[in-house]
C-alpha positions in Angstrom: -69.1 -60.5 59.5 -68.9 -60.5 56.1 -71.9 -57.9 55.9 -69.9 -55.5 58.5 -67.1 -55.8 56.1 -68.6 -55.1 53.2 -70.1 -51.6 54.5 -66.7 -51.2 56.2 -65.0 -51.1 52.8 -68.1 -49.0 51.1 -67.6 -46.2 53.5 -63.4 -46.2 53.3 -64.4 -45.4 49.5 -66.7 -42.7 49.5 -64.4 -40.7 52.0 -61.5 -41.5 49.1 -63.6 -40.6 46.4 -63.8 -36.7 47.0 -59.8 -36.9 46.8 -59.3 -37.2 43.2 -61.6 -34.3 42.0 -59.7 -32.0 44.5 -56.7 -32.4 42.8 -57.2 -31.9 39.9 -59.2 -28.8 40.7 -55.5 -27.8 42.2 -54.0 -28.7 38.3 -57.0 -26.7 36.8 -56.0 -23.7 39.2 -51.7 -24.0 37.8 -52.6 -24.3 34.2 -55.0 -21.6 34.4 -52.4 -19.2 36.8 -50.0 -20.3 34.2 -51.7 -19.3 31.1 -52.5 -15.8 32.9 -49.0 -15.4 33.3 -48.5 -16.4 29.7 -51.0 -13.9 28.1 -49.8 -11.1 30.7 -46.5 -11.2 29.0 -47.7 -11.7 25.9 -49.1 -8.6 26.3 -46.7 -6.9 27.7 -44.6 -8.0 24.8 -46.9 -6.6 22.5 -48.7 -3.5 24.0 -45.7 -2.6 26.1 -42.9 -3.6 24.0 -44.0 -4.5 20.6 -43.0 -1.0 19.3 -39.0 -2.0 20.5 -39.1 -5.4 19.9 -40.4 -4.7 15.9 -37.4 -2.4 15.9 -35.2 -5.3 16.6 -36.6 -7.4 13.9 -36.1 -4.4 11.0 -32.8 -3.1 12.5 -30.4 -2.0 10.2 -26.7 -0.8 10.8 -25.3 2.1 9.3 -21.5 1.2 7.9 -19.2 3.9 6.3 -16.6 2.9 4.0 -14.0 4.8 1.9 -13.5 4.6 -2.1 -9.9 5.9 -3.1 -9.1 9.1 -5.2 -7.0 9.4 -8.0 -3.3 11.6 -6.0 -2.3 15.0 -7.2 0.0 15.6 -10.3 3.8 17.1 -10.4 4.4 20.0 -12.3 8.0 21.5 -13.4 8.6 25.3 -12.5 6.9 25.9 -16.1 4.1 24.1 -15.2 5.3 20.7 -17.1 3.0 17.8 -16.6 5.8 15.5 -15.1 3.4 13.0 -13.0 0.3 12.3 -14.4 -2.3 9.3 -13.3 -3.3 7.0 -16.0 -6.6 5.6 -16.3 -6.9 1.6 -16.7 -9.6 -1.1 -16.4 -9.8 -2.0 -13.2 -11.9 -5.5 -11.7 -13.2 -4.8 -7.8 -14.8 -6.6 -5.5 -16.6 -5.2 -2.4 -17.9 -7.7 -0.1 -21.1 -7.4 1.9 -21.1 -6.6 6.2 -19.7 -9.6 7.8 -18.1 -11.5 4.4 -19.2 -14.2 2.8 -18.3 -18.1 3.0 -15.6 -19.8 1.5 -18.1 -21.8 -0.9 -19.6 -18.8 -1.8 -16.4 -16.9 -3.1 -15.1 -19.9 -4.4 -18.2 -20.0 -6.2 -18.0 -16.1 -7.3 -14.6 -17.3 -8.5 -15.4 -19.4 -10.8 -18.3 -17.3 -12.8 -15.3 -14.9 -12.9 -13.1 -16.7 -14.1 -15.6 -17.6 -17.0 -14.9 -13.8 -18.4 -11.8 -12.8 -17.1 -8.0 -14.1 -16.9 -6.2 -12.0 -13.9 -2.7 -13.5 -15.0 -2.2 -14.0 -18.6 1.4 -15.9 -18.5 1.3 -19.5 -17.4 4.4 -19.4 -15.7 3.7 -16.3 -13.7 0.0 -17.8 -12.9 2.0 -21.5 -11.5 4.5 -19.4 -9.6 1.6 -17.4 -8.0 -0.5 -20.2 -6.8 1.4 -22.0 -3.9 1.5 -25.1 -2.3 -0.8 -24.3 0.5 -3.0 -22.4 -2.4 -3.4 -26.2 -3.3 -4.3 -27.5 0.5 -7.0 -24.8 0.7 -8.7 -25.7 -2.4 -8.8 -29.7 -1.6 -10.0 -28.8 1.6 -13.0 -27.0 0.0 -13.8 -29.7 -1.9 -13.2 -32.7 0.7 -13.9 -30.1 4.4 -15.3 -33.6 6.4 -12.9 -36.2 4.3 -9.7 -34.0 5.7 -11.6 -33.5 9.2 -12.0 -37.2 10.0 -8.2 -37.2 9.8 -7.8 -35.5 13.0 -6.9 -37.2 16.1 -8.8 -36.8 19.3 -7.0 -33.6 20.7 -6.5 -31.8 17.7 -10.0 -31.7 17.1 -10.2 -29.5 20.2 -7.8 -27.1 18.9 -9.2 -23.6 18.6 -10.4 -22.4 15.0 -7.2 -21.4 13.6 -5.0 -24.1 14.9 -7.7 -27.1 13.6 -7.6 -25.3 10.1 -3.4 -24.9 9.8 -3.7 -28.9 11.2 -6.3 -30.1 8.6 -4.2 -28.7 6.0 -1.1 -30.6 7.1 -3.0 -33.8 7.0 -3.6 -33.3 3.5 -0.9 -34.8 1.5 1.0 -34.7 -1.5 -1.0 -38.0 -2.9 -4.0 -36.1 -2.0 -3.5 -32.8 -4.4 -2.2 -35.3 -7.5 -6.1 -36.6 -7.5 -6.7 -33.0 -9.1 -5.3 -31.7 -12.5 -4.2 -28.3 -12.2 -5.2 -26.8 -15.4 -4.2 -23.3 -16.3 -8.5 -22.7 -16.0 -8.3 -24.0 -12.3 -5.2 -21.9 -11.0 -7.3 -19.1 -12.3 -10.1 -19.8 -10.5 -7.7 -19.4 -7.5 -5.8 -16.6 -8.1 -9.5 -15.0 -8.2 -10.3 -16.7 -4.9 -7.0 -15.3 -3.1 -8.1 -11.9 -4.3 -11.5 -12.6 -3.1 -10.1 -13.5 0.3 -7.9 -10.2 0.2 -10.9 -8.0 0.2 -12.2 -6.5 3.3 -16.0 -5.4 4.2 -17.9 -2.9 2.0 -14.2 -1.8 1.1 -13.4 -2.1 -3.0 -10.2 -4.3 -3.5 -8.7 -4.6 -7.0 -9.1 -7.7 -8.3 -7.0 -7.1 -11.5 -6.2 -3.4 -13.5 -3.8 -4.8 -16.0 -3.7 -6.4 -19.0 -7.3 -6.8 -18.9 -9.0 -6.4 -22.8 -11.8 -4.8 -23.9 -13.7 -8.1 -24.1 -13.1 -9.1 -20.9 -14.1 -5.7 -19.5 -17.1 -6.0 -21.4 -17.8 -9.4 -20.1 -17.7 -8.7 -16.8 -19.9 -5.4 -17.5 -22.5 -7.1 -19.1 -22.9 -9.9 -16.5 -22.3 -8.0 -13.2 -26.0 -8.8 -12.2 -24.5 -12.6 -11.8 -21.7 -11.6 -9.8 -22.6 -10.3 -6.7 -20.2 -7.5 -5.6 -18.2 -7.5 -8.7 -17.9 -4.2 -10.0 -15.9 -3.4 -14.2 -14.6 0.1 -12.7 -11.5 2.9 -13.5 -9.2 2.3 -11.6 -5.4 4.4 -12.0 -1.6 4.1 -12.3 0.8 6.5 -11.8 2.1 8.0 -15.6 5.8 9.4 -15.3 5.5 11.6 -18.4 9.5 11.9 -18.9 10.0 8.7 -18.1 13.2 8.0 -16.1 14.3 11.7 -16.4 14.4 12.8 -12.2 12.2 9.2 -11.6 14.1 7.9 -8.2 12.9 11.6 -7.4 9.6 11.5 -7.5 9.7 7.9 -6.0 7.3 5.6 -6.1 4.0 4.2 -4.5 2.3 0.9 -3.4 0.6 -1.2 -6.1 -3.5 -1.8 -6.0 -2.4 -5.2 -4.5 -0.1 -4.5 -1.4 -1.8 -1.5 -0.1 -0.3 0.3 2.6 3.2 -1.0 4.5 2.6 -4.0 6.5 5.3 -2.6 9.3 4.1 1.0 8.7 0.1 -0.5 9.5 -0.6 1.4 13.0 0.2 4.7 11.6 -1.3 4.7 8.5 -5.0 3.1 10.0 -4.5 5.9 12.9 -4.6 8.8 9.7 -7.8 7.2 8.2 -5.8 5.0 5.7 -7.6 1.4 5.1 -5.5 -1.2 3.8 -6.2 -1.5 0.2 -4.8 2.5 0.1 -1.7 3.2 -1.8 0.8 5.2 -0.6 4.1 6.5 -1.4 7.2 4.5 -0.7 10.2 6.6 -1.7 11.2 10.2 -3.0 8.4 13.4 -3.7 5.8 10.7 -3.1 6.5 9.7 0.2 7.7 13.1 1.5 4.4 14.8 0.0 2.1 12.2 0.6 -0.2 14.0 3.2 -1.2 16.2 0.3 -0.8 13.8 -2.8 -3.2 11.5 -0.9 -6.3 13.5 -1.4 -10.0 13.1 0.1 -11.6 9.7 -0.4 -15.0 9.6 -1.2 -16.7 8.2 2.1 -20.0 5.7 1.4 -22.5 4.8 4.1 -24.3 1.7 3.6 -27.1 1.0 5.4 -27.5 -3.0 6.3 -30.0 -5.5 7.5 -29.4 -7.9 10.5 -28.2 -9.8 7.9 -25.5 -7.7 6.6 -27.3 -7.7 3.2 -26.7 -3.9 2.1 -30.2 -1.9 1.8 -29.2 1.3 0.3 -26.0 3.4 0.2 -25.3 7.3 0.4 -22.5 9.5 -0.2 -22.3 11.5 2.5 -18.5 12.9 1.6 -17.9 13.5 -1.9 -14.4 12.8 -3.2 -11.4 14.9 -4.1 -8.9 14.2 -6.7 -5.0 14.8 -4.4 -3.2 18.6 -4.7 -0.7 19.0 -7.4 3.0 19.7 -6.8 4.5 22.4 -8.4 8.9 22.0 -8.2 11.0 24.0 -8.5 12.9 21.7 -11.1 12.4 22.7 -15.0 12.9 19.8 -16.9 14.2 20.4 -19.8 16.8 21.7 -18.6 16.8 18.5 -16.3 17.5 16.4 -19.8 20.0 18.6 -20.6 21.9 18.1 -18.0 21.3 14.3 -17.6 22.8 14.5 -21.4 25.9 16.6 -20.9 27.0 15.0 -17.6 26.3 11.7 -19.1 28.7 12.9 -21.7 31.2 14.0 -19.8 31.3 10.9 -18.1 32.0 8.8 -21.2 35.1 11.3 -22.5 36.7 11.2 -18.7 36.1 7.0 -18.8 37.6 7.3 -22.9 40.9 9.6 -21.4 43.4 7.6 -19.9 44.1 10.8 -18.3 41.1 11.1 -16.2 40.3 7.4 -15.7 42.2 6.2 -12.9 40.2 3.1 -12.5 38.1 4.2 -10.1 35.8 6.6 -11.9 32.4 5.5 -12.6 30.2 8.8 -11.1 29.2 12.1 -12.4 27.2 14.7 -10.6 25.9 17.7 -11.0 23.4 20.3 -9.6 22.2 23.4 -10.3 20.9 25.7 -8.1 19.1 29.5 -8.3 21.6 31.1 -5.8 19.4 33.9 -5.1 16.6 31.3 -3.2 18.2 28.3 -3.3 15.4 26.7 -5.2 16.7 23.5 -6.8 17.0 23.7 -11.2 18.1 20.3 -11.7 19.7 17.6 -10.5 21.7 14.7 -12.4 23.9 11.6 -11.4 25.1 9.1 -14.0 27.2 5.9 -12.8 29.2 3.7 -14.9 28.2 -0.1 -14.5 30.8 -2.1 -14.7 29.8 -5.6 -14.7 27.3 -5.0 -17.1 29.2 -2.2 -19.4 26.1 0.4 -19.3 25.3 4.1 -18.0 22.9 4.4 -15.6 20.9 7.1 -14.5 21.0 7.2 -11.0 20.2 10.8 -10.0 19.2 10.2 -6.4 23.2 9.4 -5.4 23.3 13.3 -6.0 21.5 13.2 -2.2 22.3 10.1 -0.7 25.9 9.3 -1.6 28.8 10.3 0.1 31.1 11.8 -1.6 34.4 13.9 -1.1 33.5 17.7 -2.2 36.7 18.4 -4.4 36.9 21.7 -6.1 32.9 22.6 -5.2 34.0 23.6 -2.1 36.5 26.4 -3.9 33.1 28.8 -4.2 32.6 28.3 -0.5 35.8 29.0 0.4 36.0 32.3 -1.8 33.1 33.1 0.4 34.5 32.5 3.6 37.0 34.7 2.7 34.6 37.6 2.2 32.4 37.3 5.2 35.7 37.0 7.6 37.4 40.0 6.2 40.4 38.8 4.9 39.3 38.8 1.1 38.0 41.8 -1.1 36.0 41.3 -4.0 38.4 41.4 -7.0 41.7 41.0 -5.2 44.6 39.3 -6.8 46.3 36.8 -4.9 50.1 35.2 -6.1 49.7 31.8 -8.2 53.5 30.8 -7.4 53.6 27.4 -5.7 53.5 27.3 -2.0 56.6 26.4 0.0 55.8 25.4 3.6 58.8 23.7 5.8 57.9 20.1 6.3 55.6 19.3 3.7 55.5 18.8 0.2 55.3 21.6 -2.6 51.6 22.9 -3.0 50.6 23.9 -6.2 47.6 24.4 -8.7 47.2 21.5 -11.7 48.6 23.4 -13.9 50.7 26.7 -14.1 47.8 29.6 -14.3 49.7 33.0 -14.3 51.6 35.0 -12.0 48.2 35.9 -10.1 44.3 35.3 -10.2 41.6 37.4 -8.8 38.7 35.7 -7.4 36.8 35.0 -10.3 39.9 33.8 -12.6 40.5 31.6 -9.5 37.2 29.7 -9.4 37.0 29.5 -13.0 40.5 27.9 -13.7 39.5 25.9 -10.4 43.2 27.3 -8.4 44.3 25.4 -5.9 46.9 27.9 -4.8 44.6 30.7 -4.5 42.2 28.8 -1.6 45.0 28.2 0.1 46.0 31.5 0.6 42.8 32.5 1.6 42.7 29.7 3.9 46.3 30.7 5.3 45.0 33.9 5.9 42.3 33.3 7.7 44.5 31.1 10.2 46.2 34.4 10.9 49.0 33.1 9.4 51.6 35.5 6.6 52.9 33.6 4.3 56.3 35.6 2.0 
């Protein structure tokens, strides 16, 4: 029995035996289907594809961007340079495709700030740099201290909202562990400016007060401040100063670019926002052609948005000149006479009724209408001082008084009832009812046209007025 059992168990074995290297003849067969299916791709990938896929691993993107022109000049009618652009030294920054990091700029900022103060009065740089100026710096410095003071759900909040909630958890306590030293609120005054610029777009950094050494010290170390650039920049020169200036208006400074509430049209016209654009007067109306061509830049980038190369591909044009219609010398002659007359009528207590404080005057070419010269001066009150406030010549209200005596003289002529020359009777005008009309003073028995305007009649409209009515008047 025990022999029987023995062979028994021998054969069971040798017809398991042939099991094993079966198998792994099947695992032989997957790895090696496997790896066929491997190297088929691979060369698919590389005979069939390698030529696109290399493609991908050099592409570059071509990005244009748009430097800013100096605008067009005013002229006077005698060709009088009146607006003019200034050249100052300007600080830009252009950042690279996609930005850089916080830590990065912050960085930037401070090799900056090594050469180059962009505030120079310490109470102007403190009023500049706020609170939350303050919260954004700490959190630099302390990003996963101020994180760990999250609770649960607020560290699901999306990007934005976890950012505005770590700064509120950052306390007052927390920003009195740093001294704010004029040197530090310099460094982020730089690093707000930083954070102002957009992609491959030049933003101002600072274009005043900056001295010839600290122009020359950013010059001479731009290689170790990537993106910094020691440039011309330009402000606008009003060569007569405040002679016709609430005219010619004004434009946006290198640091507010275009209107905020104006944004949709001005990005729809090509404008970027770092442009400046005029706000008020000649330099709003006329901006389409003060504006100029910008000079447009395409940089070609890696996949990294490290900038290759660059190319002009539109050169630049300085903005077309205005030429008015105003001639201004004549302009601060009359600015001086009204503002004299102004000052006799507010010495006569005659003329000053206690209500005077204006004085306007305009000159016209009455053959084309063209505008000469226009002046307002108002009396200030409060602060005892004559101002020259020409634009209330266009935008103030006032009652016409004897200006409208010309238009009535012509009113008369082009309805018939008036001839060039004619006398009319000076006496006072008696109407049943009403009150004596009369002129100011007593001007003769009778005034032709011209006597009449220039002795300013009262009597003498008014007949010309009666007559038009159809009335007779004995």
């Amino acid at each position: 029995m025990v022999t029987q059992n023995k062979l028994f168990k021998r054969k069971k074995n040798k017809k398991k035996k042939p099991q094993l290297p079966f198998r792994l003849n099947i695992l032989f067969v997957a790895v090696f289907f496997i790896f066929s299916l491997l190297i088929v791709q691979l060369g698919i990938v590389q005979i069939l594809n390698g030529e696109e896929a290399q493609r991908e691993i050099d592409q570059t993107e071509n990005t244009p961007s748009e430097k800013p022109v100096p605008r067009g000049k005013m002229y006077d009618r005698d060709h009088q340079l009146i607006l003019d652009n200034a050249a100052v030294k300007s600080i830009t920054y252009t950042p690279p495709k996609n930005g850089e990091t916080a830590d990065v700029k912050l960085d930037l900022a401070r090799k900056l700030a090594s050469y180059v103060t962009i505030i120079k009065d310490p109470e102007e740089l403190r009023d500049e740099i706020t609170e939350r100026d303050k919260k954004e710096y700490f959190y630099l410095l302390h990003a996963e201290e101020v994180a760990k003071r999250l609770s649960a759900k607020e560290k699901e909040l999306e990007a934005g909202e976890r950012y505005a909630a770590e700064l509120k958890k950052i306390t007052e306590a927390d920003l009195n562990t740093i001294e704010w030293t004029d040197e530090l609120l310099n460094i982020i005054a730089i690093k707000k400016e930083l954070d102002s610029a957009y992609e491959l777009s030049p933003h101002v950094i600072v274009n005043e007060g900056i001295t010839d050494k600290e122009y020359a010290q950013v010059a001479e170390h731009l290689n170790d401040l990537p993106g910094i650039d020691a440039a011309i920049d330009w402000e606008r020169n009003k060569v007569f100063g405040e002679t016709l200036s609430s005219f010619i208006g004004n434009i946006t400074s290198a640091d507010e670019g275009i209107p905020r509430e104006n944004s949709d049209f001005y990005l729809a016209n090509g404008y970027t926002w770092n442009d400046r654009v005029g706000t008020s007067g000649l330099e709003q109306e006329y901006e389409h052609i003060l504006r100029g061509r910008k000079e447009k830049v395409q940089y070609t980038t890696d996949s990294n948005g490290n900038v290759i190369s660059s190319e002009v591909v539109v050169e630049g044009q300085r903005g077309k000149d205005l030429v008015l219609t105003v001639d201004m010398d004549l302009q601060q002659a009359m600015d001086q006479i009204v503002e004299e007359e102004l000052r006799n009528a507010m010495a006569s207590p005659i003329n000053n009724n206690g209500y005077l404080e204006d004085a306007m005057a305009v000159m016209m070419n009455p053959q084309t209408g063209e505008i000469l010269g226009m002046s307002a001066i108002r009396y200030d009150r409060e602060n005892n001082e004559y101002l020259n406030n020409s634009y209330r010549v266009i935008y103030d209200a006032h009652a016409p008084g004897s200006s409208i005596k010309g238009a009535t003289v012509l009113a008369g002529y082009q309805s018939g009832v008036l001839d060039i020359g004619q006398h009319l009777d000076e006496s006072t005008i008696k109407i049943k009812g009403s009150e004596e009309k009369s002129s100011y003073k007593n001007l003769g028995a009778a005034l032709n046209d011209l006597q009449a305007l220039q002795k300013s009649s009262n009597v003498y409209m008014m007949r010309i007025a009666i007559m038009m009515s159809g009335a007779t008047y004995r």
